[in-house]
N, C-alpha and C positions, 0 to 999 in steps of 0.2 A: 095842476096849476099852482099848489102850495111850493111845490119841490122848486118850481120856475120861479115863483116869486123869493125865495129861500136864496137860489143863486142869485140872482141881481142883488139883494140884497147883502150878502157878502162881497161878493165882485166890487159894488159900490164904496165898503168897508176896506175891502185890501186896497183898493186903488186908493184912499186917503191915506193909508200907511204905507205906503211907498210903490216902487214900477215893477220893485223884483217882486209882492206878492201878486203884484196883480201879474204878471206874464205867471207865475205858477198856475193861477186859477184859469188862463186860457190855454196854457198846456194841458190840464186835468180836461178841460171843458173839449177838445179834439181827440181824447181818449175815446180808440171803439170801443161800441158796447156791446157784451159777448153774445153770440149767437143763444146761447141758452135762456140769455133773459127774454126773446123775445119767445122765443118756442120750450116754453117750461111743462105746457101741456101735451107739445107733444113728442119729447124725448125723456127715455128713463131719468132718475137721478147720476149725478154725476159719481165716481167713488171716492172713499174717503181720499186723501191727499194732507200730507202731514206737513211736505213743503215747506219752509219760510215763505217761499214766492215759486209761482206756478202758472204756467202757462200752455195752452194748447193752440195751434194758428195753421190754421187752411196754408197751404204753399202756396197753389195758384193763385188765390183772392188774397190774401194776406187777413183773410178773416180770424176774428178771434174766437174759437169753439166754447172757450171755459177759461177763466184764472180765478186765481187765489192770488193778492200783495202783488199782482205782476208788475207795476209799476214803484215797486217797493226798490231802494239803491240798496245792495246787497254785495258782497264778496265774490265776485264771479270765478277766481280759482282759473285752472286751465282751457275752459271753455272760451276765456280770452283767445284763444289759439285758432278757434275759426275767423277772428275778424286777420290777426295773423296774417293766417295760410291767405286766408283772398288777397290783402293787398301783394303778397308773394306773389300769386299767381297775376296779378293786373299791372303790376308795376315790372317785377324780376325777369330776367333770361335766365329760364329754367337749367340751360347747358352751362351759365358761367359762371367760374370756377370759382369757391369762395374758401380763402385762408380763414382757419379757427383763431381766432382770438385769445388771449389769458382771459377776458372776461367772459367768453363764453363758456370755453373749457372749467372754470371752473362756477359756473353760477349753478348753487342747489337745488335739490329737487329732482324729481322726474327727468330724465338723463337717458341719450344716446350714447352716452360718453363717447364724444368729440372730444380728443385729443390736441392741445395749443400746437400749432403751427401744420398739422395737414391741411389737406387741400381736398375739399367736397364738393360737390355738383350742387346748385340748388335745387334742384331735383329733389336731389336725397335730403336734402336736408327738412325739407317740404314735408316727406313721407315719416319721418323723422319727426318733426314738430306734429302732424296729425292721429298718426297711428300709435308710435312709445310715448307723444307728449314730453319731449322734451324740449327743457328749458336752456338746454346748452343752443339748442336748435333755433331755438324761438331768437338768440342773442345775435347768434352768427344771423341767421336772416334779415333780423334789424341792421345789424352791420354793412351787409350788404348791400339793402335797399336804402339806409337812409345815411350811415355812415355812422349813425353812434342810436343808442336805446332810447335818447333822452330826444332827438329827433325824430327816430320810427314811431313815438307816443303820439306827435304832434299828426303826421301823417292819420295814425290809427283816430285820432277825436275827429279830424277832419272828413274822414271818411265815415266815420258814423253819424255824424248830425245831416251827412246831405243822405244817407240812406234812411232819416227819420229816427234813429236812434239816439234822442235827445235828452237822456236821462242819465246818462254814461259816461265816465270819463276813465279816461287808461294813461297811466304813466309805467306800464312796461310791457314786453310784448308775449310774455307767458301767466299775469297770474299771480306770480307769487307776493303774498300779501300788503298791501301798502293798503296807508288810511285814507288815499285819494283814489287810489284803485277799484272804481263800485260799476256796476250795472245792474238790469235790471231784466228779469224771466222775459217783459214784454219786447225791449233792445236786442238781447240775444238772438229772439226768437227771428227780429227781422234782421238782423247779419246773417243769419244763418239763412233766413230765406233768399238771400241776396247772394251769397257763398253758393249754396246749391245751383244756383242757375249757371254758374263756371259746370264747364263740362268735366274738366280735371280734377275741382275740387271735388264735385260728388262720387267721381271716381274713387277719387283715394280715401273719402271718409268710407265707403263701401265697403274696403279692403280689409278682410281680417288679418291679412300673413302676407308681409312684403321681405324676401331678401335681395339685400346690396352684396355687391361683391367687388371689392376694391382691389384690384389687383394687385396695384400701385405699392397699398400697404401690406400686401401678404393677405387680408382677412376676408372675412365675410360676416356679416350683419343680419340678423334676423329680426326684422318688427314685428309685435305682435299687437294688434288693436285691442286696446284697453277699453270697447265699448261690448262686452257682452252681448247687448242685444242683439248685435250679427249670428249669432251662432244661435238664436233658441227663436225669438219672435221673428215671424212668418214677413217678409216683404220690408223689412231691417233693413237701411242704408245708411244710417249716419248716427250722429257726427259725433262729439268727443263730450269724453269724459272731464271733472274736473274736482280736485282733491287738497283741501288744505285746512287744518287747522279750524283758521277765522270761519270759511267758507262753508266744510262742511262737505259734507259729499253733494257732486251737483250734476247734472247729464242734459243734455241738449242731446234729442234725440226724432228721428226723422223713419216714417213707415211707407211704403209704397204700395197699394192696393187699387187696381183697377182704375190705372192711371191718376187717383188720386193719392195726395201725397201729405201726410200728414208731422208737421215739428211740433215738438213738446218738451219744453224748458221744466226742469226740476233744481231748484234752488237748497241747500243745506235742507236734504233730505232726507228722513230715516231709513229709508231703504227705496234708494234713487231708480231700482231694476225696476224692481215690483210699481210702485207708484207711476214709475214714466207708462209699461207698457199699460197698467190701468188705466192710463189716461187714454192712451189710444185705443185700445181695443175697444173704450165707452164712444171715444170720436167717429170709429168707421161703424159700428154698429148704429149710429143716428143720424148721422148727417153723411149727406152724397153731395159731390159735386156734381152740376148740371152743367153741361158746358153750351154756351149757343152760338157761339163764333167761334173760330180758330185764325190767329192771323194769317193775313195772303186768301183767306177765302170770299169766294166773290158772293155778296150779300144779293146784291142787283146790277140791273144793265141802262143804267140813264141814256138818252136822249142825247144827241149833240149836236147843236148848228156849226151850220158852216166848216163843219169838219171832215175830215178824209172819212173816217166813219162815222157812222151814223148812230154811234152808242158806244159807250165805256163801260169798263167793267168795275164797278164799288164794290172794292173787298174791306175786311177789317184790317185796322193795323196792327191791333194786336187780337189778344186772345178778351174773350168777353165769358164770365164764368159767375156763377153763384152756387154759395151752397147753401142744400137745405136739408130741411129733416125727409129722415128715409120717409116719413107716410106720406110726405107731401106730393101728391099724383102729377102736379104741374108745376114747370119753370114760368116764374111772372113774366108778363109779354114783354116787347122791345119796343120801345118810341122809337122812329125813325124818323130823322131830322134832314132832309137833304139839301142841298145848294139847286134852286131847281126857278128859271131854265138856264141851261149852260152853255157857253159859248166855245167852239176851238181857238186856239190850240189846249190841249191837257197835257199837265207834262206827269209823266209815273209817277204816283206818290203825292199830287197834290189832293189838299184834303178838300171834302165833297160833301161832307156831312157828320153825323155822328149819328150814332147809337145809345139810346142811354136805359137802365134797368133798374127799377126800385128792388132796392135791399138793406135790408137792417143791418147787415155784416160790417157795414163801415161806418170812419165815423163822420158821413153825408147820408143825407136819406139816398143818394142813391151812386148806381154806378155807370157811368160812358165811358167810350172806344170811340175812337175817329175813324172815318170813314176815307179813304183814300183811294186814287185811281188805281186801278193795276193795271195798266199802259196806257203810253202818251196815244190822242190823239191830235197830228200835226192838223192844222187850218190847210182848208181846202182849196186847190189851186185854180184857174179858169177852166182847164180842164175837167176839174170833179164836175164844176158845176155844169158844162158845157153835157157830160156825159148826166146829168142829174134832170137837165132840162130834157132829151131825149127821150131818156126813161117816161118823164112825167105828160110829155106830147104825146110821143107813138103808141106809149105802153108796150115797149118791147124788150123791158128790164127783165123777163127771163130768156129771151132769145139772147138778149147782148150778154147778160151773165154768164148762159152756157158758152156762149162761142169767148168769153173770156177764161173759159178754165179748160175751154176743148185748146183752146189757144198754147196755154200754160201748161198743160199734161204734153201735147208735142216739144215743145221748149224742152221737157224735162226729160221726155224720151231721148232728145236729139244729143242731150248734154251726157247722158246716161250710155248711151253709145260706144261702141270700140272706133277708137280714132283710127 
C-alpha cells in the first residue's frame, strides 16, 4: 500500500511539472515485472552479472526472467544490426543487385570489405552485416532499402516503437558511436525477439561459417560468426555480437532447449561470453515453458443454429504459453470466454471467444488469445432443414446418414474407375 501510495504521489508531482515527466512515469509504470520477483522462493539466486545493463526474456512469452538497468539508454554498438538485418529481410529483395557506394566502402569498423562500385546481392550483403558485422554492409543496405542512412534511421525508429521498443533511438544502421545513438538490454531484447520469428533471419544468426563466391569478381568470401557461443554452449543460435569503445563489449544472445527458447541482452560487459551463457544456463535450470494452446488448435466444438453444420470448430489464434518455475507441478487454469449461442453463417477465422490465463510475466495481471473458427459454417438452405425435420419425425437420421455415404463411397468408386 505505501509503495501505491509513493507512486501516485510522484505521478501527481511529475504531472505539475510538465507532460514529458509524466509520460516517463507511465512508461516505467507498463515495465514487466521480472519473473524472479514474483518466484524468489522458488528459484536459485540469480549469477553475479557485472553488465551496465542486462537482460534475460522468454521468446515465446516475451516474459522478462531477470535484469539489471535493462531499461538503462546505453551504447548498443553493433547489436544495432539485428533491427538492421530484419527490416532487410521485411522490406529488401534479397536477389536485387546492390552497387557499393563511397560511403559504404569506406565507412569504419568491422568490415566485409566491400569494394566502391561492385555489385552484391542482398543476400550477401545480409550475411555480411550478420555473421563479419559489417558496417560497410550495414551502409550499402541502408542504401538500398531506404536510399541514404539518414532515412534507413527514420525507418529503423519507426520500426521499433510499433514493436514496443520505446526507449531507443538510432541514427545509423551499424552502431558506430553517435551521442543519439542509445538503446536499451530490455529494447534489444524485443527486436530480437521479433527478428527471430523471420525464418531467414534465425537462419543466418545460427550460422557459424558462411562462404560467397563471386564469380564475377574472381574471389571468394569467407564469413565467420563473431558470436562464439555457437561453437561451445549446447542449443546456441544467435545473434550478434557488438563492439566499441563508448559501448563496450555487448552480446544479444538466444538458446534453444526443448522447444524453449531463451535471448539474453549483455550491455558493456566484462566478460560478455561468460555472463550471457550465465545468464542462461540460470534461465533453463528454473523456469520452463508450459505451453497450453498452439495456434490452429481446435480448443472445442460449439453449437450452431441454423447452420449446414451443426457445430464449429474453436481453435486458438495464436499460441497461448506461460512460464514458470521448474518446481511448479501445474500450469494455472484457462478462463474460457465464448460467444454462446451462435448463429450461421461462420465465416474461417471469425473470432468466437477468448481464452485468458493469469500470469505475473507481463506487465497486465494476466494473459488472452482469441478464439477463432477453424472453418466457415454457411447458413442452412431449405433443404438442410427439410432433411433436419425428417431426421427429427422418423428418427431415421442414421438410416439416412448411412445411405448418404453408402451413396458417396459409390460416387467415389464410379469416379475412381477406368473410363
Amino acid at each position: 500500500m505505501h509503495r501505491i501510495l509513493s507512486f501516485f504521489i510522484t505521478l501527481l508531482m511529475l504531472v505539475a511539472a510538465g507532460e514529458p515527466a509524466a509520460a516517463a512515469v507511465r512508461a516505467a509504470a507498463v515495465r514487466p515485472v521480472p519473473l524472479i520477483e514474483h518466484y524468489r522462493e522458488q528459484v536459485e539466486s540469480p549469477p553475479q552479472i557485472w553488465a551496465h545493463g542486462a537482460v534475460l526474456m522468454d521468446a515465446a512469452t516475451g516474459d522478462v526472467l531477470w535484469e539489471h538497468n535493462a531499461h538503462k539508454r546505453l551504447h548498443p554498438a553493433s547489436t544495432t544490426k539485428v533491427l538492421t538485418g530484419l527490416i532487410a529481410l521485411e522490406r529488401g529483395d534479397l536477389n536485387a543487385k546492390v552497387k557499393i557506394s563511397r560511403r559504404a566502402a569506406t565507412t569504419p569498423g568491422s568490415s566485409m570489405y566491400l569494394r566502391e562500385g561492385e555489385v552484391h546481392s542482398l543476400h550477401d550483403l545480409v550475411y555480411g552485416l550478420l555473421l563479419r558485422s559489417g558496417n560497410d554492409a550495414a551502409v550499402a543496405i541502408a542504401e538500398a532499402i531506404a536510399g541514404s542512412v539518414e532515412d534507413f534511421a527514420v525507418l529503423m525508429n519507426e520500426r521499433a516503437q510499433r514493436l514496443g521498443a520505446k526507449n531507443s533511438h538510432f541514427v545509423n544502421p551499424h552502431g558506430l558511436t553517435h551521442p543519439d545513438h542509445l538503446s536499451t538490454a530490455y529494447d534489444l531484447a524485443v527486436i530480437t525477439r521479433a527478428a527471430l520469428q523471420n525464418p531467414l533471419f534465425a537462419e543466418i544468426v545460427a550460422t557459424p561459417v558462411k562462404e560467397l563466391t563471386y564469380e564475377e569478381l574472381g574471389r571468394t568470401v569467407v564469413l565467420y560468426n563473431t558470436n562464439r557461443l555457437l561453437t561451445w554452449l549446447e542449443g546456441a543460435d544467435g545473434v550478434k555480437t557488438g563492439t566499441t569503445g563508448a559501448a563496450g563489449a555487448c552480446l544479444v544472445s538466444s538458446v534453444t532447449r526443448d522447444e524453449q527458447k531463451l535471448i539474453a541482452v549483455v550491455l558493456n560487459a566484462s566478460n560478455r561470453w561468460r555472463e550471457s551463457a550465465a545468464l542462461l544456463e540460470w534461465g533453463f535450470r528454473n523456469f520452463r515453458l508450459a505451453r497450453l494452446g498452439r495456434a490452429g488448435e481446435v480448443l472445442v466444438h460449439l453449437p450452431v443454429r441454423g447452420g449446414k453444420r451443426r457445430a464449429v470448430p474453436v481453435a486458438f489464434e495464436r499460441d497461448l504459453a506461460v512460464v514458470l518455475p521448474r518446481t511448479a507441478a501445474e500450469a494455472p487454469p484457462m478462463q474460457v470466454d465464448l460467444a454462446i449461442p451462435l448463429r450461421a453463417p461462420v465465416r474461417a477465422g471469425q473470432q468466437l471467444g477468448r481464452v485468458r490465463v493469469e500470469t505475473p510475466g507481463s506487465s497486465a495481471s494476466e494473459r488472452q488469445v482469441e478464439l477463432v473458427a477453424a472453418r466457415e459454417v454457411p447458413a442452412a438452405t431449405w433443404l438442410d432443414h427439410v432433411y433436419e425435420l425428417l431426421v427429427s419425425l422418423v428418427g431415421v437420421g442414421d438410416i439416412l446418414e448411412l445411405n448418404l455415404i453408402t451413396g458417396y463411397r459409390e460416387r467415389v468408386d464410379r469416379s475412381d474407375a477406368p473410363g
